[in-house]
PAKE-27087 format. One record per residue (C-alpha): residue number from 1; x, y, z. Coordinates in steps of 0.02 Angstrom, whole numbers, plus 32768, in hexadecimal, padded with zeros to 4 digits. Layout:
N
[NUM [X Y Z]]
...
//
This chain:
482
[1 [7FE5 7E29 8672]]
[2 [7FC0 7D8A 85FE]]
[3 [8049 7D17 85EC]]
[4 [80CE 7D49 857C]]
[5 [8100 7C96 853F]]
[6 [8040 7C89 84E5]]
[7 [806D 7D34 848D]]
[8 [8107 7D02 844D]]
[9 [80B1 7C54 8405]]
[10 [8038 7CC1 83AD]]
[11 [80D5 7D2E 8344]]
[12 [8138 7C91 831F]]
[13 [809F 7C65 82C4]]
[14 [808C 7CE5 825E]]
[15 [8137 7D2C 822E]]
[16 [817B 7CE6 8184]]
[17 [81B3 7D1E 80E5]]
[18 [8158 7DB8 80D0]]
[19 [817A 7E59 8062]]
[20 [8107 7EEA 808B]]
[21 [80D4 7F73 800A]]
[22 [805B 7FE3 807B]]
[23 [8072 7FF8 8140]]
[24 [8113 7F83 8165]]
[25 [8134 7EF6 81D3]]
[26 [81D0 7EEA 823C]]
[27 [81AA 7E32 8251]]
[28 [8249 7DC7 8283]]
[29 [828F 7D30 8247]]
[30 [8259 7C9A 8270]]
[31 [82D4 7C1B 8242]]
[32 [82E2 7B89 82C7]]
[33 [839C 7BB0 82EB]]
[34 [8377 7C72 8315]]
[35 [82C0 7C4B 837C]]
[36 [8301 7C3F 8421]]
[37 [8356 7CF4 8401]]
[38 [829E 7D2E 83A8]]
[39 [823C 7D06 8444]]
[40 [82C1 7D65 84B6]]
[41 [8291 7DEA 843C]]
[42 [81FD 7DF1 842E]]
[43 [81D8 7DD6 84F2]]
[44 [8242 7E55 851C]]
[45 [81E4 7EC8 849D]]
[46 [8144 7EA3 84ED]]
[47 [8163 7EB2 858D]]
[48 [81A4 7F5F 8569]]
[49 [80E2 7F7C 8528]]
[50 [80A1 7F29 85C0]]
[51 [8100 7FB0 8627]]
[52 [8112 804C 85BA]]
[53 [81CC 8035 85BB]]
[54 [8238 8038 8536]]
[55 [8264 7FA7 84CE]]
[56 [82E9 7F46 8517]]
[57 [838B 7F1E 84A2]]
[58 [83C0 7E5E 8475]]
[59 [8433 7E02 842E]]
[60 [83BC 7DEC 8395]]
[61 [83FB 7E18 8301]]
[62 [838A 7EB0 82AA]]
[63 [8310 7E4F 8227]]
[64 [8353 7E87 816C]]
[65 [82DA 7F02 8128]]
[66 [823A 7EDF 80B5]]
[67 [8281 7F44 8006]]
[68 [81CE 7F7C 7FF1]]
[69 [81A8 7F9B 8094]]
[70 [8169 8060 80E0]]
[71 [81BE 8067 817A]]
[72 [813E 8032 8218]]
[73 [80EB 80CA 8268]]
[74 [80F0 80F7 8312]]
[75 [8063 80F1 837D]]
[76 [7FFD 819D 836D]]
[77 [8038 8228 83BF]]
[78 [8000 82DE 83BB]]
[79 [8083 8304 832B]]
[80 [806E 8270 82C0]]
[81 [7FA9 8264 82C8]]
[82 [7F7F 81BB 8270]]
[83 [7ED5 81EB 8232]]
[84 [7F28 8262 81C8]]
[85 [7FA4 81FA 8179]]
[86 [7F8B 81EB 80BF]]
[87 [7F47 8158 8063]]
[88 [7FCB 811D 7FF4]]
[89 [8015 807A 8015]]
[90 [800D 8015 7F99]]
[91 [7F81 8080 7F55]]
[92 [7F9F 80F2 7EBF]]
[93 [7F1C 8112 7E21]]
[94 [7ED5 8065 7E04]]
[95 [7ED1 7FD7 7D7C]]
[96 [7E66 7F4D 7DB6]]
[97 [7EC7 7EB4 7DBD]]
[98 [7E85 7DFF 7D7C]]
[99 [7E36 7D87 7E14]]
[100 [7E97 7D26 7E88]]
[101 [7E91 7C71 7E58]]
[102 [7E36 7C07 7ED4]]
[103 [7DFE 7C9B 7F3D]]
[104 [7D99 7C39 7FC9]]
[105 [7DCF 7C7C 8071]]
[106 [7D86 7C61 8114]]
[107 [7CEC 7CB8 813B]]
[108 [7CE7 7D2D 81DF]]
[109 [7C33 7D49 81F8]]
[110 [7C58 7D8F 82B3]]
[111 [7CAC 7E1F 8258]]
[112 [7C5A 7E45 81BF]]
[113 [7BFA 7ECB 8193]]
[114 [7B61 7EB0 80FF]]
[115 [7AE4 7E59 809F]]
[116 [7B14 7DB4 808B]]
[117 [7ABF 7D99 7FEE]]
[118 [7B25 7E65 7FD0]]
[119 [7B73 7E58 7F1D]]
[120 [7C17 7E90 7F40]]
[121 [7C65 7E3F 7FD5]]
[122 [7D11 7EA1 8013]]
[123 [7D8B 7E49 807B]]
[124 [7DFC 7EC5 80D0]]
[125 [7EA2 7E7C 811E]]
[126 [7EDF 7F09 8195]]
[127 [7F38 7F45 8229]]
[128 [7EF3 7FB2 82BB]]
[129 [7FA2 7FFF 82DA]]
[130 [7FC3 8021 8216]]
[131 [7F9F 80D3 81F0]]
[132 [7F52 80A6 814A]]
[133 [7EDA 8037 8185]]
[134 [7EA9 80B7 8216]]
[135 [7E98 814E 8173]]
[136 [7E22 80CA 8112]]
[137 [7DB7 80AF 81B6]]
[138 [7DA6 8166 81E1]]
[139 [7D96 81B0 8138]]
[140 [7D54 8125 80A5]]
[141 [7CF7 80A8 810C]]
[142 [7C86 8102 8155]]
[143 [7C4C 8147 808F]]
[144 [7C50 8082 805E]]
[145 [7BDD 805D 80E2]]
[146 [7B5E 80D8 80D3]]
[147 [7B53 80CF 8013]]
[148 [7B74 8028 7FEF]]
[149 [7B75 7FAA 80A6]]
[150 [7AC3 7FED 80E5]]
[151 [7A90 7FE7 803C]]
[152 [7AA0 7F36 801E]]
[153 [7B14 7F35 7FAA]]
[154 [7BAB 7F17 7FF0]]
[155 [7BEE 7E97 807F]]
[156 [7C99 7ED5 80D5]]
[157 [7CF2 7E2A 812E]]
[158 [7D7D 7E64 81A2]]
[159 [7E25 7DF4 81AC]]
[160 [7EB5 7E1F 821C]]
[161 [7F68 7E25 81E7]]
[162 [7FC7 7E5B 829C]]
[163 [807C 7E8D 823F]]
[164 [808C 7F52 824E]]
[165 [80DF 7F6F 82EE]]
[166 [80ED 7EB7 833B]]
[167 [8094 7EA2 83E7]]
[168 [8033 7F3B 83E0]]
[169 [7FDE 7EFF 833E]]
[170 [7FC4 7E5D 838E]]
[171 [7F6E 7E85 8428]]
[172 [7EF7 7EE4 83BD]]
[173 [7ED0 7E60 8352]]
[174 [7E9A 7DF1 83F4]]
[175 [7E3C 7E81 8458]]
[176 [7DDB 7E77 8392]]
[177 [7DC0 7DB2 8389]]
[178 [7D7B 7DC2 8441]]
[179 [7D22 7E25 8437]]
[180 [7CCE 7DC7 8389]]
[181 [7CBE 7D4D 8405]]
[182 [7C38 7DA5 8457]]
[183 [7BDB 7DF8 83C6]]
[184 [7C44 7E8B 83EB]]
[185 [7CB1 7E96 8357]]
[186 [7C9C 7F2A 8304]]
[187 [7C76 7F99 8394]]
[188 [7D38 7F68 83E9]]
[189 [7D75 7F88 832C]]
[190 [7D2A 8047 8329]]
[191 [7D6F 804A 83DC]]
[192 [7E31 8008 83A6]]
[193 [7E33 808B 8311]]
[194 [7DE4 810F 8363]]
[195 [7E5A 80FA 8400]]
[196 [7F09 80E2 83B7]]
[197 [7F55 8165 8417]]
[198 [7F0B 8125 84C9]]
[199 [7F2C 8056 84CA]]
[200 [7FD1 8062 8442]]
[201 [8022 80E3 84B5]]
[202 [8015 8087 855B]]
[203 [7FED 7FED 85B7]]
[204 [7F99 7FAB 8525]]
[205 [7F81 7F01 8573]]
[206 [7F0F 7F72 85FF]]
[207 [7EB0 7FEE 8575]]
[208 [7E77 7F7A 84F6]]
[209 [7E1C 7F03 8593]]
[210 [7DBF 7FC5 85C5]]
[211 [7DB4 7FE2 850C]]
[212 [7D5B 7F45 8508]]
[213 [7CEE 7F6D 8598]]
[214 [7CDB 8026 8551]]
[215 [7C8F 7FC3 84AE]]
[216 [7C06 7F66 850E]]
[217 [7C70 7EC4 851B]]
[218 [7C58 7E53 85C3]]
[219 [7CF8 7E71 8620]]
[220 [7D0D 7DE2 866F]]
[221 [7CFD 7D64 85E1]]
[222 [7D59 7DDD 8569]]
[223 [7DEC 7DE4 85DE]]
[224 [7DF3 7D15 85F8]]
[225 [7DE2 7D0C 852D]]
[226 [7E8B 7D8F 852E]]
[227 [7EE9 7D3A 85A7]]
[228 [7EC8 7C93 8569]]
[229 [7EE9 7CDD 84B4]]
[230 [7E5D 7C66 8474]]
[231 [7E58 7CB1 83D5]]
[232 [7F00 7C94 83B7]]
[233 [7EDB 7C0A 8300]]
[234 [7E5E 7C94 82BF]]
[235 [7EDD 7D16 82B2]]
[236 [7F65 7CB2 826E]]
[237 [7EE9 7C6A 8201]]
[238 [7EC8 7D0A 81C0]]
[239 [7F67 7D36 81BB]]
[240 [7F9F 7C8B 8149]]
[241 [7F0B 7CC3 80CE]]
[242 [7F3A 7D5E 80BB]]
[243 [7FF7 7D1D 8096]]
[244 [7FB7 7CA5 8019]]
[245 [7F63 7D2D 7FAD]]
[246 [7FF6 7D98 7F94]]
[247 [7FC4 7E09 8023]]
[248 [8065 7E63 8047]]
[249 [8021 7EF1 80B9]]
[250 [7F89 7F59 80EF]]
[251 [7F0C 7F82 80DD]]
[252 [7F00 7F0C 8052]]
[253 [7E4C 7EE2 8002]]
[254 [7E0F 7E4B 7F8E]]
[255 [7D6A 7E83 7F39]]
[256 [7D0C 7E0B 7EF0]]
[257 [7DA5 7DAE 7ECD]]
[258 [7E09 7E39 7EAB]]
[259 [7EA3 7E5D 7F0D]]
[260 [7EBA 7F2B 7F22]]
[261 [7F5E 7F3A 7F84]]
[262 [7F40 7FD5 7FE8]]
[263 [7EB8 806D 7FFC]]
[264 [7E8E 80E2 7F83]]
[265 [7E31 8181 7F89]]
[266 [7D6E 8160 7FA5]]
[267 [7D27 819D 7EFC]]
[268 [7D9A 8111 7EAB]]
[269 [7D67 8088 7F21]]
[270 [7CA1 80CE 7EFA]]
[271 [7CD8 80AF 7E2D]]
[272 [7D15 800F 7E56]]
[273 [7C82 7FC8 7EAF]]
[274 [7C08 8020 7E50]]
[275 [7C64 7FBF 7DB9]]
[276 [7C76 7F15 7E1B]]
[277 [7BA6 7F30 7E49]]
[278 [7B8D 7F4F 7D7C]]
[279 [7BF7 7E98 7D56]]
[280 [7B98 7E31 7DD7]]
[281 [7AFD 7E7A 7D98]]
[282 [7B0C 7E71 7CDF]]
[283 [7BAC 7E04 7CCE]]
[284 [7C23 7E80 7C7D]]
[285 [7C79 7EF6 7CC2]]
[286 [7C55 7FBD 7C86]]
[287 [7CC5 8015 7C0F]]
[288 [7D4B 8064 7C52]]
[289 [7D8E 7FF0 7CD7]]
[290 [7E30 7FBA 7CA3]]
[291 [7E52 7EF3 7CD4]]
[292 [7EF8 7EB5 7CE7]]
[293 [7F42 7E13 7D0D]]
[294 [7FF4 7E22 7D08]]
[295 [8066 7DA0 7CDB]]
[296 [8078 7D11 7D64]]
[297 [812E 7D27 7D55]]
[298 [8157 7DF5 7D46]]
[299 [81D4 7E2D 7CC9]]
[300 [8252 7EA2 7CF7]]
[301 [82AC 7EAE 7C6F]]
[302 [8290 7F5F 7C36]]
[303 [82BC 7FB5 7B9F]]
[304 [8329 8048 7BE0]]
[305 [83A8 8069 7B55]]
[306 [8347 80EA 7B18]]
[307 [82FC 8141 7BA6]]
[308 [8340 81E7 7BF1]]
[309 [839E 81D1 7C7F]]
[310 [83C7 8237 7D26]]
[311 [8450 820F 7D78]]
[312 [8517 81AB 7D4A]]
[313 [84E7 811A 7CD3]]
[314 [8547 80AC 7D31]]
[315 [8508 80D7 7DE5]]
[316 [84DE 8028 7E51]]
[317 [8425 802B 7E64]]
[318 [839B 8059 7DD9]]
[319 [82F8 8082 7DF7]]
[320 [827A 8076 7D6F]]
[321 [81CF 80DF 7D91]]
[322 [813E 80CC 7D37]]
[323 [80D3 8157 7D40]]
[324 [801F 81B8 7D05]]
[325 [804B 826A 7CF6]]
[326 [7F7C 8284 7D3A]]
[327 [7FA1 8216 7DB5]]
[328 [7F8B 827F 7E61]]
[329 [7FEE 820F 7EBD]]
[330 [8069 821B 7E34]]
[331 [806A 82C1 7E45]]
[332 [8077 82B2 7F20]]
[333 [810E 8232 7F01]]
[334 [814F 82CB 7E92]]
[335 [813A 8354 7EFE]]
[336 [8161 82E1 7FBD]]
[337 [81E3 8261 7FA2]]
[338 [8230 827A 7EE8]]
[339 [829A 8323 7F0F]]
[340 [82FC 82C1 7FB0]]
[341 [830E 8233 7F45]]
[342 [8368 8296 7EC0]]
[343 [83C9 82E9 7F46]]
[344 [83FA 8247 7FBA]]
[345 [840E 81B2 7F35]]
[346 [8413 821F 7E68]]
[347 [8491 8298 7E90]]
[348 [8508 8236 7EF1]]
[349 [850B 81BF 7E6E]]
[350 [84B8 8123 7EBD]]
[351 [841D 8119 7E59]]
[352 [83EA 8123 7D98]]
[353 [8353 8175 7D8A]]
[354 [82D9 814C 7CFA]]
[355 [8208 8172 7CDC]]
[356 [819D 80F7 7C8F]]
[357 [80F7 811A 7C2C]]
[358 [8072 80CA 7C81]]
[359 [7FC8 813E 7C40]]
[360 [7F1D 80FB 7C97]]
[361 [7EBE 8152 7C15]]
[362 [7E19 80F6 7C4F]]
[363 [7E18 8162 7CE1]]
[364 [7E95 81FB 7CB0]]
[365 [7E69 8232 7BFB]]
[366 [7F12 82A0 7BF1]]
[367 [7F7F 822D 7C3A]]
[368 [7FBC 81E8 7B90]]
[369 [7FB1 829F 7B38]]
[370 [802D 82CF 7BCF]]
[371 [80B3 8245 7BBF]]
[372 [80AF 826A 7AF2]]
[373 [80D4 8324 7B2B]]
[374 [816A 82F3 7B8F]]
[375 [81A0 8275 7B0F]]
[376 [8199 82EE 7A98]]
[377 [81F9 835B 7B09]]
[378 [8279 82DB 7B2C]]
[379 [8295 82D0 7A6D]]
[380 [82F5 8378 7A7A]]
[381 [8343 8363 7B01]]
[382 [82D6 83BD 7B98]]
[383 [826C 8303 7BC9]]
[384 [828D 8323 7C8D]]
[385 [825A 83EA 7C88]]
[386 [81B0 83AB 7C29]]
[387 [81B0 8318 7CC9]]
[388 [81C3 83A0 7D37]]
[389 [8156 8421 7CDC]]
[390 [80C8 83A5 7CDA]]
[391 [80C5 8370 7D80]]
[392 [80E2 8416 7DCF]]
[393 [8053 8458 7D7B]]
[394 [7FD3 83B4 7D74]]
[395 [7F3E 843A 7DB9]]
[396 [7F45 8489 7D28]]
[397 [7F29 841E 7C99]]
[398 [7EEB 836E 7CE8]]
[399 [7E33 8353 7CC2]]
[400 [7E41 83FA 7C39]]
[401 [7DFA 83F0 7B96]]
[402 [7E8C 8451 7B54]]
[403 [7F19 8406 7B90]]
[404 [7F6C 83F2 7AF9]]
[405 [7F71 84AE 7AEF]]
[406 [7FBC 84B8 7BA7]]
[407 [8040 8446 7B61]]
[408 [807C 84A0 7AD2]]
[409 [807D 8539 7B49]]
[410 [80F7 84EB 7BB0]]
[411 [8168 84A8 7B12]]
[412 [8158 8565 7B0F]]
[413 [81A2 8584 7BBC]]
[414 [8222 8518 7B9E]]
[415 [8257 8556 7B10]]
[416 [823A 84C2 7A9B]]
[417 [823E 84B9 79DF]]
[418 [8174 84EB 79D1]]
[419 [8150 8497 7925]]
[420 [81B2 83FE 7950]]
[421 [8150 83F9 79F3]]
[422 [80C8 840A 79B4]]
[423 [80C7 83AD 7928]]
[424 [810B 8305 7999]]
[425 [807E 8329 7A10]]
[426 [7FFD 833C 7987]]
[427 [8023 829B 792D]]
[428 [8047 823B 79C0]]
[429 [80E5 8216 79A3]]
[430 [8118 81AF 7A40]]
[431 [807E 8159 7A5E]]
[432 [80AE 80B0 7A21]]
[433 [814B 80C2 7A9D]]
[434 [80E2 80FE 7B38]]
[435 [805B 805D 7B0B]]
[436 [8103 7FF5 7B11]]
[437 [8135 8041 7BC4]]
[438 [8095 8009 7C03]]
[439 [807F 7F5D 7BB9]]
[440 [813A 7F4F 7C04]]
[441 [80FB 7F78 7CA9]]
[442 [8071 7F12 7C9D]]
[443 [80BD 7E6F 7C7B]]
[444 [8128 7EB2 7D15]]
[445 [80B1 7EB2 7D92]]
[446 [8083 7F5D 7D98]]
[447 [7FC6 7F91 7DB7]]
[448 [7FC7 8039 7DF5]]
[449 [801C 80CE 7DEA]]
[450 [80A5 810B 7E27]]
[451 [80F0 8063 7E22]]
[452 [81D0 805D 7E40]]
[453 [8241 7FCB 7E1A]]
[454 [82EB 7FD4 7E81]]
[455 [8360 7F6A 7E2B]]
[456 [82B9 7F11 7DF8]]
[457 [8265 7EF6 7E9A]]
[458 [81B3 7F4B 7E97]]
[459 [818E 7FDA 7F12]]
[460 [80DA 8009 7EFB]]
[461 [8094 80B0 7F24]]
[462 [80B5 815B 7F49]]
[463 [812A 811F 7FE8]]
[464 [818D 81A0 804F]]
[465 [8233 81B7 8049]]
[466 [825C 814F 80C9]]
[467 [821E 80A8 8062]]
[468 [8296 80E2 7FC5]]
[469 [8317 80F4 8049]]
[470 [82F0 804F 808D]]
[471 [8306 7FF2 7FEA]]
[472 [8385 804A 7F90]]
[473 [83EE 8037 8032]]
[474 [83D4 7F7E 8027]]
[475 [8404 7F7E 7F64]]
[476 [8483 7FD1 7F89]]
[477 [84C4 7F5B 8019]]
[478 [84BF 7ED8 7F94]]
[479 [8525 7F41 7F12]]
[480 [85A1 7F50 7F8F]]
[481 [85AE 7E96 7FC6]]
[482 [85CF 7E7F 7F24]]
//
């Protein structure tokens, strides 16, 4: 077994201030008073990997939890299959955000993928034991390869960011670099994602050196580069880049400059390339890409006087969503992790509940006809039934060219005034307020949907329930200090 010491170096380095908005990273402190009790820690944690024991308990005191943070996922198992896990962190229907300034990372030739001369040129910083990052391997890189990778069009440059589940995330990340060392790169990254359930499970120290061998690597010099951790810089390296960009969790992607915080579904990573291709060709983006650069310093100061509210006006936490009623994910959040949130936090009187407007009508033509209906709802009295109504039923209007007819059908349902309905939705009433939701969430930082703010800290993406838990908790912590 390598030396433990060397290991220890290598997560000293990296852990620092770090919130985490996809797959989460229960990174400890690292503050020189508390190091000697981090490296007991995290020893004593990686031994337990060494030897397929169980962690063993310290003195350490438990890190405090990333507020935007899905909990870390357990190493595959036959109930919790990670190639099945759903895309969503971070991710959501997409706005494309403004470039990063300065955007001039370190290139990783030994583990790219593409033209160099490619016109769009995707950095991915990812994890090989984040669930997310294993769904966007098995399901939309293998499209963006074929269609746009062999075709010349795009380069893919692959940076690690070890901070899912500690050691396990770090030995992957050196069986990778090692194997980069010997032209072997991508082969031991196919083998790490395709193999979660073998190396993350047990002895991973012993299955990534046969994984290496098993992906053409020569044994012996892979196995001196591991145990000499030689590769060490590069990751942290990486790591610091990724940091410095606003990376706060993976898989994370900067394309052509642009920072996309998370996966998305494939046919809106085709759109976005495809429109990225169209701007480097003819310098101008196509119509209907939305670009956003939100304000360097995010506003949460929202206008909620007049909003309809569940839950006691004076409960502890609020949470502010901002929504697109076509949204799919939208509608998952709805239909997953909205009903136990009402039931935990809104009924017990620990969290105000209030829905934003937040329309992407570039890409969903009836998401601002949908927010007027429940607007218009809302104006006698029924705004949450329409929320529900609409959501509940997204199959059967979204992408309709009579959805304005579904929605006075379901005024009808719930027994709405029809000519005041119908005359609010007709004239379009609310839409000056619903543009105002989404400029507000716009200068806050928000560039998907659905998008929360807990007491104003941002939670992106249609999380479990175990992130909401996770960050109310913590807001809640501090209501009670106080």
């Amino acid at each position: 077994m390598m030396r433990v010491s060397r290991f220890v170096l290598l997560l000293l380095l990296l852990v620092g201030v770090l919130v985490v908005t996809g797959c989460a990273a229960p990174v400890p402190t690292s503050a020189p008073d508390s190091q000697k009790a981090v490296e007991e820690a995290v020893q004593a944690t990686l031994t337990a990997v060494a030897t397929n024991a169980a962690p063993v308990a310290t003195d350490t005191p438990a890190p405090a939890a990333a507020t935007t943070s899905e909990p870390s996922p357990q190493p595959a198992t036959a109930s919790t299959p990670v190639a099945t896990a759903p895309a969503v962190s971070g991710s959501g229907e997409f706005v494309l955000p403004g470039t990063i300034p300065n955007f001039n990372p370190t290139d990783r030739p030994q583990a790219s993928k593409g033209d160099a001369k490619a016109p769009v040129v995707m950095y991915q910083w990812s994890d090989y034991t984040c669930s997310h990052c294993k769904t966007f391997h098995d399901d939309e890189w293998p499209v963006i390869e074929e269609a746009y990778v062999k075709t010349g069009k795009l380069r893919l440059v692959y940076k690690e960011f070890p901070v899912v589940n500690g050691d396990l995330s770090v030995v992957a990340s050196l069986a990778a670099q090692c194997a980069a060392d010997q032209d072997k790169f991508w082969e031991m990254h196919d083998w790490l994602f395709a193999n979660t359930t073998t190396w993350a499970g047990q002895d991973a120290l012993a299955q990534v050196k046969k994984g290496a061998r098993a992906a053409g690597a020569d044994g012996d010099k892979f196995d001196k580069c591991f145990d000499a951790q030689t590769p060490i810089q590069r990751i942290v390296e990486d790591f610091r880049e990724g940091q410095s960009y606003e990376i706060k969790g993976t898989p994370a992607f900067v394309i052509n400059g642009h920072l996309i915080p998370g996966a998305m579904p494939i046919e809106q990573f085709k759109k976005l390339i495809d429109a990225l291709i169209t701007e480097a060709e003819t310098g101008s983006l196509p119509a209907g890409v939305i670009t956003v650069t939100p304000s360097p310093t995010p506003d949460t100061n929202f206008d909620i006087a007049q909003r309809p509210v569940l839950g006691k006006a004076d409960a502890p936490v609020t949470v502010v969503e901002f929504t697109d009623y076509q949204c799919p994910f939208c509608e998952q959040y709805f239909k997953q992790t909205y009903p136990q949130l009402l039931k935990d936090y809104v009924d017990t009187g620990k969290v105000k509940y209030i829905v934003k407007n937040f329309p992407l009508t570039q890409i969903h033509p009836n998401a601002h006809p949908a927010a007027e209906a429940a607007e218009c709802a809302g104006a006698q009295g029924k705004y949450w039934e329409m929320h529900d109504k609409l959501f509940g039923s997204q199959s059967e209007w979204s992408g309709q060219s009579n959805a304005m007819d579904t929605f006075k059908k379901y005024a009808a349902d719930l027994s709405l005034d029809k000519d005041k309905f119908n005359t609010c939705l007709d004239t379009g009433q609310f839409q000056s307020e619903i543009d105002a939701d989404q400029k507000e969430g716009i200068a806050a930082g928000v560039t998907g949907t659905p998008a929360f703010f807990i007491n104003g800290v941002l939670l992106s993406g249609a999380q479990p329930i175990q992130a909401f838990k996770q960050a109310i908790d913590a807001q809640l912590a501090k209501a009670g200090a106080k």
